[in-house]
N, C-alpha and C positions, 0 to 999 in steps of 0.2 A: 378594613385596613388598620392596621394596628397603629401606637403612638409613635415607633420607630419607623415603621414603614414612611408616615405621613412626614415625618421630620428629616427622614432621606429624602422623599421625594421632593421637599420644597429646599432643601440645599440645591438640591441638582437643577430646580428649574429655572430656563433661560429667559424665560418671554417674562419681564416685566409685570406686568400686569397680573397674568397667572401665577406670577411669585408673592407678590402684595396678596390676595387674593388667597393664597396656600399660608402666608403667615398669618395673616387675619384670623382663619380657621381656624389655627394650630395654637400660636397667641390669648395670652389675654391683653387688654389693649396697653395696660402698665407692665408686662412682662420684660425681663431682663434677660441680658444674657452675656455672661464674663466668662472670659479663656485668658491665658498668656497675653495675648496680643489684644484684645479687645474688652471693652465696658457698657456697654449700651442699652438701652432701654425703650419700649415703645415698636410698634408695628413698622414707620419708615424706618429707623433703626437698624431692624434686624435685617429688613429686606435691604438695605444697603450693607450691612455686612454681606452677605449671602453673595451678594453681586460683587461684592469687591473682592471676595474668597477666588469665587468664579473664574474674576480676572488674572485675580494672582497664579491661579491654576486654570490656562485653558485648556480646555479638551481632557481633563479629569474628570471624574465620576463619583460621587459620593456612594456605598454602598456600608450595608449594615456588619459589624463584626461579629466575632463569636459569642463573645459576653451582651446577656441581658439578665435584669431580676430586676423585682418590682416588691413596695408593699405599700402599705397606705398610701399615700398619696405623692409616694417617691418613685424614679426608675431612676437604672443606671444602666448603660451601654456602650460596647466600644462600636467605631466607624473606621471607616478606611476611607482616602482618598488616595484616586492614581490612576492611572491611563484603564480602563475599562477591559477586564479581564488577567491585568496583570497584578504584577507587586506592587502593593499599594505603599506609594512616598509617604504619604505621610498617618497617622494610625493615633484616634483621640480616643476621650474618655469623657463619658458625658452624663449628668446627675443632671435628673429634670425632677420640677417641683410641680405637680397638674394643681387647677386650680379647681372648685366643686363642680365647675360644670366639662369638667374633663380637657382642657385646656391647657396648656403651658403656663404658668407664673414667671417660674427662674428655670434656666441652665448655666450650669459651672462647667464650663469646661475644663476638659487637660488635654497636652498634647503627650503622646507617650513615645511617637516617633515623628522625625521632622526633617528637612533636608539639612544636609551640612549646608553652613552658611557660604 
């Protein structure tokens, strides 16, 4: 499963534990992760982001966008959020930093589409 795959999957997951668990994996244990809206740092951290995304959006889906490219030890990729199979609300941009043992550091996010407020 690729870096993207694994980073979709643990936005979208529900069960607690298996989310901790996905970010741990995915994670380094200092890793960060800043968007518009958020600053955070550290394994609880993200998995309370993640969960509070969740909340903000129930019964949304995180899936991968069209844009990826990778080089040393950088990726960037858009995502969609949105009711599962349709038009996704909302549509990011996502620069991830791997650490040597293939791991997350940082992500910067951006949002490029968002609900009217």
């Amino acid at each position: 499963m690729s870096i993207v795959e694994r980073y979709i999957a643990a936005w979208n997951e529900t069960d607690a534990d298996a989310r901790a668990k996905a970010v741990a994996e995915l994670w380094t244990e200092e890793a960060t992760y800043t968007d518009p809206l958020a600053d955070v740092a550290g394994h609880e951290a993200i998995a309370a982001l993640i969960e509070g995304a969740q909340g903000m959006f129930s019964g949304f889906v995180f899936s991968a966008g069209e844009v990826y490219d990778a080089h040393h030890d950088i990726a960037r990729f858009t995502w969609h959020l949105g009711p599962e199979g349709q038009e996704p609300v909302v549509v990011g941009f996502d620069v991830v930093e791997l650490a040597e043992d293939g791991r997350i550091r940082k992500v910067l996010g951006f949002l490029d589409k968002v609900p009217a407020a």
